[in-house]
C-alpha positions in Angstrom: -77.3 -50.1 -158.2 -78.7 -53.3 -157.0 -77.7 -55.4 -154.2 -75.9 -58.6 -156.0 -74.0 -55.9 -157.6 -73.2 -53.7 -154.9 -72.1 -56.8 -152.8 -69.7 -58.1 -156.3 -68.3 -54.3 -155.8 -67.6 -54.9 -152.7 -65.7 -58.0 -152.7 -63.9 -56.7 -155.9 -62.4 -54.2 -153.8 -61.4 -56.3 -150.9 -59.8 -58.8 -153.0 -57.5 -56.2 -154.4 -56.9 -54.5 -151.2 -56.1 -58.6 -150.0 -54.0 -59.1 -152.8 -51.5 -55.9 -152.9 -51.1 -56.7 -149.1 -49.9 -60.4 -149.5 -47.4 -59.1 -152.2 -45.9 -56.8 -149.4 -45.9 -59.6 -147.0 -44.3 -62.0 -149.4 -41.6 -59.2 -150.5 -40.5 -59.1 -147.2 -40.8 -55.6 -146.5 -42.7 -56.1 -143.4 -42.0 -57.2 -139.6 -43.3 -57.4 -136.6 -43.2 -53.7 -135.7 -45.4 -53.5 -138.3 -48.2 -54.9 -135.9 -47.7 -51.5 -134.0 -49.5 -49.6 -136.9 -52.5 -51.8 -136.7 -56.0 -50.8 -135.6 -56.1 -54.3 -134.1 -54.8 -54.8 -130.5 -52.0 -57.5 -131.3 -51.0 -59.7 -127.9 -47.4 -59.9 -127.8 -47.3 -62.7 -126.2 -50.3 -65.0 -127.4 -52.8 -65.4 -124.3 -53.2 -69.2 -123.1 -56.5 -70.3 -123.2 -58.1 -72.2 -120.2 -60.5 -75.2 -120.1 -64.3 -73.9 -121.2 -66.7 -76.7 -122.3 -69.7 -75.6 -124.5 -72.1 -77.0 -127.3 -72.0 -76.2 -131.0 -74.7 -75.7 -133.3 -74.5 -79.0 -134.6 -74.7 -80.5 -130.7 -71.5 -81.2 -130.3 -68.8 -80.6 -127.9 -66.9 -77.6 -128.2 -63.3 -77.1 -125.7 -60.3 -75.0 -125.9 -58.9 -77.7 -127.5 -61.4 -77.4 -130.6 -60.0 -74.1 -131.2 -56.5 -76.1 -132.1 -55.8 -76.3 -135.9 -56.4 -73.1 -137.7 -57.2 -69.2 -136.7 -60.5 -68.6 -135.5 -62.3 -65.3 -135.2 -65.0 -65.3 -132.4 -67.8 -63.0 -131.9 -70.0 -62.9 -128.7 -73.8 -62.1 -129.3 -77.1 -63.4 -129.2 -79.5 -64.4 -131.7 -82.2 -62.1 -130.5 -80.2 -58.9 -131.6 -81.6 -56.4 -133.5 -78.4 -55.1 -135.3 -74.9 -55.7 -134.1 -74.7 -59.7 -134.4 -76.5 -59.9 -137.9 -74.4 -57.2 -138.4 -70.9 -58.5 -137.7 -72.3 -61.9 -138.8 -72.7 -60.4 -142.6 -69.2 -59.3 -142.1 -67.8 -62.3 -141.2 -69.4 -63.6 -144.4 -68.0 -61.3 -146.9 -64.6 -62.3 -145.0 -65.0 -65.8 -145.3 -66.1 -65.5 -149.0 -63.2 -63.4 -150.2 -60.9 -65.4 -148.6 -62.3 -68.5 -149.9 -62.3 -67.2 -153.2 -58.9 -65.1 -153.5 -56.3 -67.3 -151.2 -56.8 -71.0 -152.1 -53.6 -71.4 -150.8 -54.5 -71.1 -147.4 -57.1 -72.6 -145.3 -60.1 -70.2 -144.2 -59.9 -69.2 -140.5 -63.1 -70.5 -139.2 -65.3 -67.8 -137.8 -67.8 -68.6 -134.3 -70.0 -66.7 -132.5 -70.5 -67.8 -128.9 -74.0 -66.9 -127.5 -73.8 -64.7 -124.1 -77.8 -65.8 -123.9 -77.7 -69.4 -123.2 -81.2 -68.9 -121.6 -82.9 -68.8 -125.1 -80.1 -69.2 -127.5 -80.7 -73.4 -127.3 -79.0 -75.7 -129.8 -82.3 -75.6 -131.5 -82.3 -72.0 -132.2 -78.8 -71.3 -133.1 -78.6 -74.8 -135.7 -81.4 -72.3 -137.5 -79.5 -68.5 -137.2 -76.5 -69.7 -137.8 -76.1 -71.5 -141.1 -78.6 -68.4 -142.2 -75.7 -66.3 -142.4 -72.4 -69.5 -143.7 -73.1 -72.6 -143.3 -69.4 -73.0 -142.1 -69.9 -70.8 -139.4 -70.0 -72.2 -135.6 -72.2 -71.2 -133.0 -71.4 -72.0 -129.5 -73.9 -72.1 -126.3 -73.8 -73.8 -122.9 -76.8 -74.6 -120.5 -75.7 -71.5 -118.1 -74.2 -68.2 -117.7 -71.9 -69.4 -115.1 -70.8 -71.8 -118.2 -70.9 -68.7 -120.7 -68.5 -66.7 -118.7 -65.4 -69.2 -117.9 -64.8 -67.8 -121.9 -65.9 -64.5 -122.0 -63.7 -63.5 -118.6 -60.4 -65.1 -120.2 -61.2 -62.9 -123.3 -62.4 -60.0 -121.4 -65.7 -59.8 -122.9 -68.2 -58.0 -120.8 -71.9 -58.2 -121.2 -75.3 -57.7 -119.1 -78.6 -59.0 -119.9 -81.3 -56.4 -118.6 -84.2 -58.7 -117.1 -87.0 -56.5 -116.1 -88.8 -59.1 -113.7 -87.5 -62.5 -113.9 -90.2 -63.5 -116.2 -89.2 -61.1 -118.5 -88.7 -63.3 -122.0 -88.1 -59.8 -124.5 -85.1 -59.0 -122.5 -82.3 -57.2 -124.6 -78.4 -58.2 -123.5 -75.9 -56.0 -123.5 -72.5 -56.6 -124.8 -69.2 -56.1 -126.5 -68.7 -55.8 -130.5 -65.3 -56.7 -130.7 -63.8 -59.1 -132.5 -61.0 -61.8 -131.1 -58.7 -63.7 -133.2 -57.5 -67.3 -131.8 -54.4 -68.4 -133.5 -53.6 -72.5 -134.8 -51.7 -72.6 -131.2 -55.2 -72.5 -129.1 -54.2 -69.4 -127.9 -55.8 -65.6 -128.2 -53.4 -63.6 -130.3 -55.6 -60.4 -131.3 -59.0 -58.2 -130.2 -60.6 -56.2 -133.5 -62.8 -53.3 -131.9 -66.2 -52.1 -133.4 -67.0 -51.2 -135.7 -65.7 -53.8 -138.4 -64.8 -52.9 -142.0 -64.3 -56.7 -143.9 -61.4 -55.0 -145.9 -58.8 -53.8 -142.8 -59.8 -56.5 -141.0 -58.9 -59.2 -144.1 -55.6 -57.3 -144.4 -54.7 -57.0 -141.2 -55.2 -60.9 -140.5 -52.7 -61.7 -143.3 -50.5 -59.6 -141.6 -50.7 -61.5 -138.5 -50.9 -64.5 -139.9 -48.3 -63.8 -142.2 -45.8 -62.5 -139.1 -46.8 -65.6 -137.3 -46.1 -68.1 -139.7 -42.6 -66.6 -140.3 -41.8 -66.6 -136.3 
């Protein structure tokens, strides 16, 4: 089977999976209890999101107050790693493409990875990764750890970079896979852990999203 068509398969099977889980949301025949069946860790109460400052891709200013307006599902990583990131970042692309394509209804949740490697991970560098994998994707970076880590403490994202001297520049990082999902409020409503399948984690979005909106 070639790739093109394996990837069509794919998304031909999320989009049904997608689309027999709206009509059960839109039926009615699902509440909030519901969330307790979830793989996903679902925050009953939505955490409140303090002030971070860093730089998009695009060398603008990114604050909790960007994250206002839409659901956002944000990724820590670094552009130097071998599998995990391009990893996660190809399934945040076959998410953003079958949502694109099979809920024009609704807007697309925008999908970020913040860089935990601000040393080499410069505007620069991440304005080339990132649009390799969606060009609507945002990647986020700050001029320090010390900046990096206001964010990843409030979302409990832990990660080590493993210097060998300190003019070690082939230096691997260390860090978590998950997954966290920012509702329209600002605020952080829901952690997916590693490792990601695009299908449960589209369905289990509109489930959140769908419980949301009707709260």
């Amino acid at each position: 089977m070639s790739k093109s068509l394996f990837i069509t398969l794919i998304l031909t099977i999320i989009a049904v999976v997608s689309i027999v889980g709206i009509t059960l949301y839109q039926s009615g025949r699902v509440d909030r209890s519901d969330l307790d069946n979830l793989s996903a860790t679902v925050f009953r109460v939505p955490r409140i999101i303090s002030p971070f400052e860093l730089t998009d891709h695009t060398n603008k200013t990114f604050t909790q107050d960007s994250l206002k307006g839409n659901w956002s599902f944000i990724f820590f990583g670094y552009t130097n790693c071998p599998d995990v990131c391009p990893n996660t970042l190809s399934t945040m692309n076959v998410m953003a493409t079958n949502l694109e394509k099979n809920q024009p209804d609704k807007v697309v949740p925008r999908f970020i990875m913040v860089s935990v490697d601000p040393e080499r991970d410069t505007v620069e560098i991440l304005s080339k990764y990132i649009p390799y994998f969606n060009n609507s994707f945002i990647g986020l970076t700050g001029t320090s750890s010390t900046q990096i880590d206001v964010i990843t403490r409030q979302f409990g994202i832990p990660y080590f970079i493993s210097k060998k001297s300190p003019d070690d520049a082939e230096y691997e990082v260390q860090h978590s896979g998950a997954i966290l999902l920012v509702n329209p409020q600002g605020n952080l409503h829901a952690l997916f852990s590693a490792p990601h399948d695009p299908a449960k984690l589209i369905n289990e979005f509109n489930l959140i999203r769908y419980i949301h909106e009707q709260e």
